[in-house]
Structures are given as structure tokens and as C-alpha cells.
N, C-alpha and C positions, 0 to 999 in steps of 0.2 A: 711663707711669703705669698704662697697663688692663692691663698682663701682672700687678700684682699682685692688681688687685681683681677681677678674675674667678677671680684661683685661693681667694679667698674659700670657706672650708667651716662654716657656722654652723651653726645650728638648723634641720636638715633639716622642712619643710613642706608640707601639700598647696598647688598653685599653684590660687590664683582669678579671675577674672575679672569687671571692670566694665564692663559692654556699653553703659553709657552716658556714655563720656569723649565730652568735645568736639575735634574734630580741632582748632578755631581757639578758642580763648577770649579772643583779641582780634579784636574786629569789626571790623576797618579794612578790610576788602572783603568781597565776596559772591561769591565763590570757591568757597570751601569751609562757610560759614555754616551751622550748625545740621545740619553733617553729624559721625558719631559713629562710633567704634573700641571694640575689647575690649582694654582695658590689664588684662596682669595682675599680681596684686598678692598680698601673703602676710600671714598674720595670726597672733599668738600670742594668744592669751586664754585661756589655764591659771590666769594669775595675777589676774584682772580681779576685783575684787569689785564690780562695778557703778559705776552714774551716783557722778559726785561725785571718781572716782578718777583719775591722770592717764592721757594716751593717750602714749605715744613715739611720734613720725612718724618712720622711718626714709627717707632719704632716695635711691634709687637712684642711678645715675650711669652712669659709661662701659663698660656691657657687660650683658651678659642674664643673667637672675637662675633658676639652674636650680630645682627645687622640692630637691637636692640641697643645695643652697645654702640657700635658705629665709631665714630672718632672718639679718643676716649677725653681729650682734653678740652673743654670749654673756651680755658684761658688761649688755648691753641686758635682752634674753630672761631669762635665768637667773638673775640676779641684783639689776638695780633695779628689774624688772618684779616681781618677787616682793616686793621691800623694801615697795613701795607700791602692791602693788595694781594696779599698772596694768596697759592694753590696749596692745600695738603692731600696727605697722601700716607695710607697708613695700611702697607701689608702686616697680614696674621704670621706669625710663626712659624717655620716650616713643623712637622709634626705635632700641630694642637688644632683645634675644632676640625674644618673640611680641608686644610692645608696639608696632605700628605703623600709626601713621594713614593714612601713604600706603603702597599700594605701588610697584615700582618701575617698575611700566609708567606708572603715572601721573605719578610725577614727570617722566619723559620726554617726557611728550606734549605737555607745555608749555615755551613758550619759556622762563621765568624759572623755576628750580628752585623749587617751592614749599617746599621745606624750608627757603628764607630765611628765611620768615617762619615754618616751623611746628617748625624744630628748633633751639628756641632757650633758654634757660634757664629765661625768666619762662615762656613756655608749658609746661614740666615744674612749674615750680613752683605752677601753678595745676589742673595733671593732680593734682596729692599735694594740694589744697587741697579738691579738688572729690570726689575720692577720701575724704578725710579728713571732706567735711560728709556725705556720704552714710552711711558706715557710723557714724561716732557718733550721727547721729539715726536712720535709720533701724533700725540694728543694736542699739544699745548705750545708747540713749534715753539719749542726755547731751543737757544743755541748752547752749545756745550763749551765755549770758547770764552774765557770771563774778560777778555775784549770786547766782545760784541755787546749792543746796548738791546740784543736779544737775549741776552746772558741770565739765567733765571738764577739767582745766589740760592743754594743748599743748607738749611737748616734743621740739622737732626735733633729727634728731640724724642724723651722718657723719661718712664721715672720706675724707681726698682733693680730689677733684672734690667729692662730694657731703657732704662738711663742709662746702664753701664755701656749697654750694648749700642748707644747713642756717641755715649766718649770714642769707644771703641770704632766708630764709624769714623768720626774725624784722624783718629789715631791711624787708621791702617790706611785712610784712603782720603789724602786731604786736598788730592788733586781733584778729588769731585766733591766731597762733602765739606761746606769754607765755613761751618759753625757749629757745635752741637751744645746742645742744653740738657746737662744731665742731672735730674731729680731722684736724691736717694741713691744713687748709684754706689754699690759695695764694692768701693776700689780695693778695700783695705782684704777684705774676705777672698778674694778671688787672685792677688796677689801673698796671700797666706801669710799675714803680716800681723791679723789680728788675735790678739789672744782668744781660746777659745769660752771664755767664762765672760768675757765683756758684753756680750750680748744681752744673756738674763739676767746679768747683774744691773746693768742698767737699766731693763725695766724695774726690777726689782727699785731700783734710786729714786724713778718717775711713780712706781705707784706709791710710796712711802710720801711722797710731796703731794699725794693727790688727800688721804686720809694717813695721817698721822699714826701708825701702829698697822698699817695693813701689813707691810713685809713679816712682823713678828706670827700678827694673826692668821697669815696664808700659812705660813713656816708651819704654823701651831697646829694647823687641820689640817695639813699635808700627812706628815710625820704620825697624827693620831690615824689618820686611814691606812697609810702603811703598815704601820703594826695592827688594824683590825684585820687586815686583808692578809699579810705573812701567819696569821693565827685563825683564820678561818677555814672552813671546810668547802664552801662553795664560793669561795673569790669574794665573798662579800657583794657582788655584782649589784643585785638588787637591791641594796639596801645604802645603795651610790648613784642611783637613777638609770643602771642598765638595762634597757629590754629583754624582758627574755629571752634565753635562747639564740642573743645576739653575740656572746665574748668568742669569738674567734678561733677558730679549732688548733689555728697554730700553738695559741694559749693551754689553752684545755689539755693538748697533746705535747708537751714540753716537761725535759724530767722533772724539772720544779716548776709549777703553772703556778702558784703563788706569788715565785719572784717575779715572771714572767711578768704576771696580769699590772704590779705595783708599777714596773718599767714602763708598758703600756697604757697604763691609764694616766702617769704622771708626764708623759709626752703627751698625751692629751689637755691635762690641766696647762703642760705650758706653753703650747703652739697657739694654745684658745687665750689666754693670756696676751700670748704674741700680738694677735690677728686685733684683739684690744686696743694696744697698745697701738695699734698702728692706725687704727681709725679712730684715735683719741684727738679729733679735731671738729668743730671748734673745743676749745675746752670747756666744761660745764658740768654740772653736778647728774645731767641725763646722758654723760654717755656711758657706753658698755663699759668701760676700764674703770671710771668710780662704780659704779655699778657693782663691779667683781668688787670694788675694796670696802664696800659697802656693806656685801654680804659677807664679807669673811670677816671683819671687823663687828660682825652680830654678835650683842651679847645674849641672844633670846636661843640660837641655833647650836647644836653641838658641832661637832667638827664634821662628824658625817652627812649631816644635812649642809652644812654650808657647801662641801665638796658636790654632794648631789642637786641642789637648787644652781649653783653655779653652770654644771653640766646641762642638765635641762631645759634653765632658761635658753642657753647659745645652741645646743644642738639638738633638739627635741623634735621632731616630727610634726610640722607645721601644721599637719588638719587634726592634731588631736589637739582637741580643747580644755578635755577634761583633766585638770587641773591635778586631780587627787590621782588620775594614771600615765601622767606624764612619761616620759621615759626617752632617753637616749641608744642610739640602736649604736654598739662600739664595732660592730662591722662595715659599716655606713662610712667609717674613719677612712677605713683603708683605700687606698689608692687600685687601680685594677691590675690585672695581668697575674702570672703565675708567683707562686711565693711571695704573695702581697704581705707588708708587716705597715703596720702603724708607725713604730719606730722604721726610720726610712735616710735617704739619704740627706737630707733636712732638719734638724732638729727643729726651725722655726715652725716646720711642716709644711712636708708637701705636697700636699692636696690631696682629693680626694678626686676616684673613677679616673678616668683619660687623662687627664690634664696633669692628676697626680702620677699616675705611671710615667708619662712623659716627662716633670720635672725628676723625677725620680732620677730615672735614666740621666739626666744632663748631671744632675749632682753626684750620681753614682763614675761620672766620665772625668769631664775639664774643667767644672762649676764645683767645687770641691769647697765644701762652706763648714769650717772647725767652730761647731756651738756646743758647748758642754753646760752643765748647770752646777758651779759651783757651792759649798756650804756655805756662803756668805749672801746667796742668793736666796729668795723664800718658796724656791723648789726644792725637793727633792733631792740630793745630792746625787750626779752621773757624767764622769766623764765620756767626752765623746774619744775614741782614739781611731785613726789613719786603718788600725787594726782592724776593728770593729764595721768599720766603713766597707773596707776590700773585702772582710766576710758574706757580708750585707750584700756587696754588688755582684759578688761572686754567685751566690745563691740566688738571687733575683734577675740578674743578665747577663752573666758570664761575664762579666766586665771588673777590670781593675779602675778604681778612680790614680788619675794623672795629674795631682793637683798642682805640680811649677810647670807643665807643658806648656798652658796658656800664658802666664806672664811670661818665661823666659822667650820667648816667643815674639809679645806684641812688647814687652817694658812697660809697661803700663805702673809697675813700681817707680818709675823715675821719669818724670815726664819731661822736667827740662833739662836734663842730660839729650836727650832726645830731641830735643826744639820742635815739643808739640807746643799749640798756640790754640787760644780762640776753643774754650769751653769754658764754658758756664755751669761750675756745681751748685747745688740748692742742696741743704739740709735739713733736717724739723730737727731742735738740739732733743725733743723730746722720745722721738723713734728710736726703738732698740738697733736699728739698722746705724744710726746717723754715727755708731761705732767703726764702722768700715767710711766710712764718707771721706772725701777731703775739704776739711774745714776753714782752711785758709787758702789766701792766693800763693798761688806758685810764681804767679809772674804779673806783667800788666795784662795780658792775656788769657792764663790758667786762674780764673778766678773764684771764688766761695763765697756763698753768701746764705748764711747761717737765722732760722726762726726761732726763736727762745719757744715760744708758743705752739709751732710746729710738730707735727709727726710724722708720719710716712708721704710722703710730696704731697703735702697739705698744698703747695704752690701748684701744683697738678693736679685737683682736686675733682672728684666727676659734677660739681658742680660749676667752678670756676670762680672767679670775683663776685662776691654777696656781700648784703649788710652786718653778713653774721661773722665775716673774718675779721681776726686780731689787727692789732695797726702793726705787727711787725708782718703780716702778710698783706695787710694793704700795702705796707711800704717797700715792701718783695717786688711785687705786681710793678710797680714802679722801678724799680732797680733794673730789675729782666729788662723790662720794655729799651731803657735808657743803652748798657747792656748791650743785647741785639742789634739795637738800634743802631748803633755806635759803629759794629764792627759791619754792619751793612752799609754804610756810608762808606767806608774803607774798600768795603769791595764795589762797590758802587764808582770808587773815583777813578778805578782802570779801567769803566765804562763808557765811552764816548758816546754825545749826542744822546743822552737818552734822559729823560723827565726826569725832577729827583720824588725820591719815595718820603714821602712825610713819617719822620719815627721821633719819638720824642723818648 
């Protein structure tokens, strides 16, 4: 999932700084108590006409937010920000880019990784909350009273991880957050509901509809590399597009490096797959995912070359040119920190350097995501198991993954048992994610709104409304707006005296 949202390019911004976030905003020890970090955060207000008008909360997530980056949503920024007036407002993550309450000599120092307790969802969600009551009073003198007709209405909003983390804002805290819009959000994974083979099977379904015979022909050169690679003497490495001297000494040094390398290079083939798949929007015969089914569907290329051109093209070292020494570095893959593995707590993958260590850590904890690659899939056959995970986190952070804390916790399984109200899911039917989504309305309120054409919040896209979106995301763009609009009106009407906001 983070190989997409960091390549996020929105509304370029200068980055700011809150010098007074709290490291622990749940008291449960004296630890770290009333000690304080610089979280930084970005802000548009071009379009603010003042108290009275809504705020977007943009929600960060799995990766560091460059000023490059800035707002990540166009549709957000440029377009309903302007419809209504409104302010956004989009803190970074706690522990990704400059956003970090520990650093990492300190988590060391102590026996129990503190980032147990301090990197965990509800404490980011209360970094954006705290974040949030600061600059609208202090900055933007909105009242916090939704009587008052200085009353700024709360509109959370993402897409991904931080869509989830969007519901999740309305869900735990609806006395302040009164809407969220959550795009992509993997209800269904994080409440452990979804089978763990749905994932790759479904792309598996979306590339088979892109070229006709790709699922057999990926199936077909998978399977022949694996048996060159279990029968070879040197991993076969180079003769798949790996740099020298680049396969990983955990590999190398493992009682069978053979099985090892097959395991690791075929998370490779399907997290880059994934990463495909999710930016397979608009649709067209130029993006990366026909692309893959293009080459694997070669009848000119053997199966080791399709696997090796496949690799190369996506991961190759950007200032080599030369064509005939291309080559993919398989250390480059791995994520940072100690006992770093490619296989990780992610099967989609989770990234690479800082960002990947850090989702790491969240999937290794309460983000607990079951993706296996079933036979029926044109991966590799490998279940993922609970086992395999707590080994995984065990050796990498001393940590057990707890994966019903979180739901048994918020209920986010059952939302109107619960009389949550007023969110907005978006799907692409076509994203391997849109597996966890919720597809349908739950209520007049808990609503869905599903893109046949769509993949990974193609409706949150870093470009925003172009000439080049399908008409079921034109007619998205329109839905949302109507949508929002609607339930802003609602909270608009226990405002007295105050101008009405134009939302169509």
C-alpha cells in the first residue's frame, strides 16, 4: 500500500510546524507524560472565507509528507475547498517523514519498545484532533459550539490507510468530527473479516479483463522461474534482472537460500503487481498493469525474461540508461531498521527505507492485514498465517501483532448497531483493496458509492477532476459534492444567523 501514497503529487505547500503535540495523549503511564514534539503539518487557506465556513481534516498515513506533496487531494484543495469556502488542514503522521516523538536511540533504551503504546492509530488520531482545535481557535477563530454561526463544520477526509483513519475519526469522536469521507478505506482487513486469498485473487480477475490470458501467462512464468531458481546454484539472481551482489544476506545465509530467494522475489513480483494495480487509472492500453500483462502475455520472451523485463522496467535504477545493463538492486526492496526482510508485515508491501520500517511496525502491531496468494491466483502459491506474522514481528520488533484489539475496541465491524452516521465510502470496483471496502449503504447516512472504472481512490486522485476521468468518476465528483453538501446543510440548520454556504 505505501509505494502508492507516497508517490502522491498534490498541491505543492510550504510545510509547518506544531511545537506543541503531545508525545502520549493517553495517560496510562508517566513515562513520557506531558512531554512534547514538532508535528509537521500543511495548510491551504486561499479559499477560507472565514468562521462559520467548513474545515477539511486531511488525514496523513503510511509515509512522510514532502512540502512537494503538500495537500494531497486536488479534489479537496481546488475544488470543494473553493465550492464552500472552506479551510484544510493536513497533519503528517506521527512517526513518518519529520513527524517523530521518539527518536530511535530512545526507543532502544528501554526494555518494551515504547512505540507500543505511542504508534498507534487513536494516538495519531488525537495528534489531527489536537492539531485541529489549535489552529481553528487559535488561527481561524471558529467556535467550537455547532450553535454558533461561528461554528466551522468538520470534514475528515482520505483515502487508503488514512480513509480508514478518516471513518475512524467520525467513529470515535463525532462530538467534533460531524462528516468523514473515506476513500479505499479497508474496513473489512482491519476488522479481520476478509478472506486472506481475496486480495490477489482479485487482481488476478482485473488483469485477466485487461488481456485476456495474462493470469495463465503470469501463472506460466512464475512457476518456470521457481523451478529455475529451486535448481540453480547461484539463485538464478542475474539471469532475472538482479544487480550484483545486491540479494540480501538474510537470503544467502538461510538453511535453504533457494526456497528463501523464490519466497522473496515472488513478494516482489506481487506487491509491484499490487502497486499496478492500484494506479491503474485512467484505464488505458499505457498504464503500468497492461503493461505487466503485455509482457507476460509475450509470445517472443521466455518466462525468465518476461519476469526479468517486468522487474527492471518498475524497479531499475533511474540513472542507468543502458538498456543492455539494466538491473534491479533486491536490497533496495527492503524496508530499514534491524532484521529487515522483504517479506514483511504486508503482503501488498510495505515499502521501502523509513516509511517501510514504520508501516511495518503498525502491521506488525493493531493494522494486522491477512493477504495470502492463493493457487487460483497467477502468483506463486503462499499462505500468509497469524504464525508466520508473530514470527516475523517477533524478530524484527519484539512485538506480537493484536489483530481484534482495534476492532473490538472501536466496532467499526458493525456500524449501525452502533448508530455511527454521516460517512461517505468511495470504492474503484477495480482495486485489489476495494476487497475490504464497504460497498453498500448501511443506512441513509453510512453511505457507498462504488466506480466500475476505478482503482485505488481514483476519486482522490493527485491530480483531481481532468478531461481524462471516466464518466463513472465524473459522476462521483458529483455525487460526493451533492453528498457533503447535503449533510452540511443539516448541520448548517442548528446555526443561527449565519449566511448560507452554496453546495450543490
Amino acid at each position: 500500500m505505501p509505494s502508492l501514497y507516497i508517490a502522491l503529487a498534490g498541491i505543492p505547500r510550504p510545510e509547518q510546524f506544531f511545537d506543541e503535540q503531545l508525545v502520549n495523549h493517553l495517560f496510562d503511564d508517566n513515562t513520557v507524560r506531558q512531554q512534547f514534539y514538532s508535528q509537521r503539518f500543511y495548510t491551504l487557506d486561499e479559499h477560507f472565507l472565514g468562521p462559520g465556513h467548513p474545515i477539511f481534516l486531511i488525514l496523513g498515513g503510511e509515509g512522510a509528507i514532502s512540502p512537494e506533496t503538500g495537500i494531497f487531494y486536488p479534489f479537496i484543495g481546488d475544488h470543494l475547498a473553493a465550492q464552500w469556502g472552506a479551510f484544510v488542514l493536513e497533519p503528517e503522521h506521527r512517526f513518518y517523514g519529520k513527524s517523530q516523538p521518539l527518536n530511535f536511540t530512545a526507543v532502544k533504551k528501554v526494555e518494551e519498545d515504547l512505540r507500543v503504546k505511542l504508534f498507534t492509530p487513536e494516538q495519531a488520531l488525537h495528534d489531527a484532533l489536537t492539531l485541529l482545535d489549535h489552529v481553528r481557535g487559535n488561527q481561524l477563530g471558529c467556535s467550537k459550539d455547532r450553535a454558533s454561526p461561528e461554528y466551522c463544520p468538520i470534514i475528515s477526509v482520505g483515502g487508503s490507510y488514512p480513509g480508514w483513519l478518516s471513518a475512524m475519526a467520525r467513529i470515535m469522536f463525532p462530538n467534533i468530527v460531524d462528516m468523514a469521507y473515506a476513500a479505499s478505506a479497508p474496513m473489512g482487513f482491519y476488522a479481520q473479516q476478509v478472506d486472506q486469498f481475496a486480495y490477489y485473487n482479485h487482481i488476478t480477475n482485473v488483469a485477466e479483463t485487461l488481456i485476456p490470458g495474462c493470469a495463465v501467462a503470469t501463472q506460466s512464468a512464475l512457476h518456470d522461474v521457481e523451478l529455475a531458481i529451486l535448481t540453480s546454484d547461484d539463485l538464478a539472481a542475474t539471469s532475472i534482472g538482479v544487480c550484483e551482489g545486491t540479494v540480501p544476506d538474510y537470503v544467502l545465509q538461510d538453511d535453504d537460500p533457494n526456497t528463501r530467494m523464490v519466497e522473496e522475489l515472488m513478494m516482489v513480483v506481487g506487491y509491484t503487481f499490487a502497486n499496478d494495480n492500484m494506479s491503474d487509472y485512467p484505464p488505458s492500453t499505457a498504464t503500468r498493469f497492461y503493461k505487466a500483462c503485455e509482457t507476460f502475455t509475450s509470445q517472443s520472451l521466455t518466462s525468465i525474461e518476461k519476469v526479468k523485463l517486468f522487474l527492471v522496467e518498475r524497479l531499475s535504477r533511474k540513472d542507468d540508461s543502458d538498456n543492455a545493463t539494466r538491473c534491479w538492486a533486491m536490497t533496495l526492496q527492503m524496508p530499514s531498521g534491524p532484521h529487515a526482510t522483504i517479506s514483511s508485515g504486508d503482503w501488498s508491501g510495505v515499502g521501502t527505507g523509513d516509511n517501510g520500517e514504520s508501516w511495518d511496525f503498525q502491521t506488525c502491531t493493531l493494522l494486522v492485514e491477512a493477504i495470502g496468494f492463493s493457487k487460483d491466483s497467477m502468483f506463486v502459491p503462499r499462505e500468509w498465517s497469524l504464525e508466520w506474522l508473530t514470527r516475523h514481528c517477533q524478530s524484527r520488533f519484539g512485538v506480537s501483532p493484536r489483530p481484534y484489539e482495534i476492532v473490538q475496541k472501536w466496532h467499526f465491524d458493525d456500524l449501525v448497531t452502533y448508530n455511527v452516521s454521516h460517512i461517505l465510502f468511495t470504492n474503484g470496483l477495480k482495486d485489489g483493496w476495494s476487497v475490504s471496502g464497504i460497498k453498500s449503504n448501511l443506512s441513509d447516512s453510512l453511505v457507498a458509492l462504488n466506480f466500475p472504472n476505478g482503482a485505488h481512490h481514483s476519486d482522490l486522485s493527485h491530480l483531481g477532476p481532468n478531461r481524462n476521468d471516466t464518466e463513472d468518476i465524473e459522476q462521483g465528483y458529483k455525487a460526493i459534492s451533492r453528498i457533503l453538501g447535503q449533510w452540511l446543510r443539516d448541520v448548517k440548520s442548528a446555526m443561527p444567523s449565519i449566511s448560507e454556504v452554496s453546495v450543490c
